[in-house]
N, C-alpha and C positions, 0 to 999 in steps of 0.2 A: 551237287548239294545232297547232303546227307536226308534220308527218309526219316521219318518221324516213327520209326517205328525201333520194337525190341525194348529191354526194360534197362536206363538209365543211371535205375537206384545204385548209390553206391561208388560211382566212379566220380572222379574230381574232374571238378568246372572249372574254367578258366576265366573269369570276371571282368569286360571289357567297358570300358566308355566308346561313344560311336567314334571318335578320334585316332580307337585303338590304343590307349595307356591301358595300361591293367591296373585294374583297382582290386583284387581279391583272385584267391583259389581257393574254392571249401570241395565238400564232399556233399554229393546229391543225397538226399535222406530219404525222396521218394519221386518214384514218376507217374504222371496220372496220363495215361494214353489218350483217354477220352477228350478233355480237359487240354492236351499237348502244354502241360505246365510241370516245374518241379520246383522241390521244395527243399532249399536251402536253410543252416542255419546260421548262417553269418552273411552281412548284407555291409556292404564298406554303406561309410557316412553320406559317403559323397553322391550315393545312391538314393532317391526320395520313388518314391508310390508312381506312378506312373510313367517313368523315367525308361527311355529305351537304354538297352546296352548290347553287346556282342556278346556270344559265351562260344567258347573252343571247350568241348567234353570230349575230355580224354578217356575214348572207350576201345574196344578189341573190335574188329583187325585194327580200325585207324579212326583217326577221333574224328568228331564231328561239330558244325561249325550252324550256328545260328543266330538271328536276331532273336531279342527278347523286350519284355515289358514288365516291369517291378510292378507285383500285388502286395498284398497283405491280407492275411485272411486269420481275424484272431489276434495269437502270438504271433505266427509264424510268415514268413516271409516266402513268395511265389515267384518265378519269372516263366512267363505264357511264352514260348517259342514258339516262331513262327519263320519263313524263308525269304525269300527275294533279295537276300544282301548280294549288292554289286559285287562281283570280283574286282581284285588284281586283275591286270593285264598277265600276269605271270600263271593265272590259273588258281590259286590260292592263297587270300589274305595272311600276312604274318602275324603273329602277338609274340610281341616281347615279354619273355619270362627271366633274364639273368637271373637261372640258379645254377646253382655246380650240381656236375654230372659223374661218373664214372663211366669208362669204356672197361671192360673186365676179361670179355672173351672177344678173339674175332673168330668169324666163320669162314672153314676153308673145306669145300667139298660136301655141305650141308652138315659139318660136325660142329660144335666150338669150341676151342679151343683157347684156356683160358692162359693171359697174360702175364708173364712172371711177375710183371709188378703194375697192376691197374692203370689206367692213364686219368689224372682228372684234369675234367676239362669244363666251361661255364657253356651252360645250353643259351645261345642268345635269345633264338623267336625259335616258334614252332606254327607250324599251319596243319593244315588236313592233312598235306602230302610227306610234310619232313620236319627236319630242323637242320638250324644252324647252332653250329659252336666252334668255339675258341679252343684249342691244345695247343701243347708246347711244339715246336717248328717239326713239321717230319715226324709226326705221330702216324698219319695214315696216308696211305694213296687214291689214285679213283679208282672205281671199281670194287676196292674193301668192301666185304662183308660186317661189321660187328655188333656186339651187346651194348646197350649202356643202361644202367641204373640211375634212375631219376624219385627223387622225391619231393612230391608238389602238393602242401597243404596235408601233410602226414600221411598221403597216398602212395605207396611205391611202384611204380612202370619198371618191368623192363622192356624194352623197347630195339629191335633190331630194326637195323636201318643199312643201307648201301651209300658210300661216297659218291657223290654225281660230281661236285667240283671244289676243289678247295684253291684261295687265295694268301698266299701269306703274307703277314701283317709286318713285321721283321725279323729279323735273325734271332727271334724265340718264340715266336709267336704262328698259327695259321689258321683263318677261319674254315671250317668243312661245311659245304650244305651238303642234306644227305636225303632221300627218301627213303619212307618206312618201308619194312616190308613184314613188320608185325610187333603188336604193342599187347604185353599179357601184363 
């Protein structure tokens, strides 16, 4: 579990119901360390004033994963982070994001080395440690180094990650899970 500490402002949240659907991604507008609160400007509906939820914050080296509690203070809308959310048996909760990704470079020998021609592919879930997604059959192997480009709530990540294990779907299709190994 991610420490409460270093400053949040600025990097996009990940919006969860305790169920784990995602209800929202905004961009953090401030963090108050004191407080262990931030301040968001978009609050889905479905969200009322004392309402727990999950939030995945996509920050450098690797995001960070917490429970929360919807404030209001004013205009503006709070969620008070706080820890103790159960794991996965697998070590880290997923949240589903289905957005499309680009893979751009892969990395060979610590260089990158960029793609003649992009691979795009839909990011499924993402946790602390990685993500999944979907590319066309035989885009990557395990062990692969590569980039991808993400943009989550007009945030751009790019995001290096390593194939751990990919399964294919059919003869166009293969899902990759991959852990990070650095998100700028």
């Amino acid at each position: 579990m991610a420490l409460l500490t270093g400053d949040f402002s600025g990097h996009t949240v990940l919006i969860y119901d305790l169920d784990g659907n995602h209800l929202t991604s905004t961009v953090i507008r401030e963090y108050d360390r004191g407080d262990r609160q931030i301040r968001v400007n978009l609050m889905p509906d479905s969200l009322k004033v004392n309402d727990n939820c999950k939030l995945l914050i996509l920050s450098s080296p690797t995001p960070c994963e917490f429970q929360g509690k919807v404030k209001r203070i004013g205009g503006n809308f709070y969620i008070a982070m706080f820890q103790g959310q159960e794991k996965e048996s697998r070590g880290a909760a997923r949240y589903q994001v289905n957005t499309p990704a680009l893979i751009e470079n892969l990395i060979v020998e610590k260089k990158a080395h960029p793609l003649l021609t992009p691979v795009t592919v839909v990011l499924l879930n993402i946790s602390t440690s990685g993500v999944r997604f979907r590319a066309p059959f035989y885009s990557l192997e395990d062990g692969d180094i590569f980039q991808m480009n993400l943009e989550i709530s007009n945030s751009k990540k790019n995001i290096t990650a390593q194939v751990i294990n990919h399964n294919d779907i059919d003869n166009k299709h293969s899902d990759y899970g991959c852990k990070f190994t650095e998100i700028k």
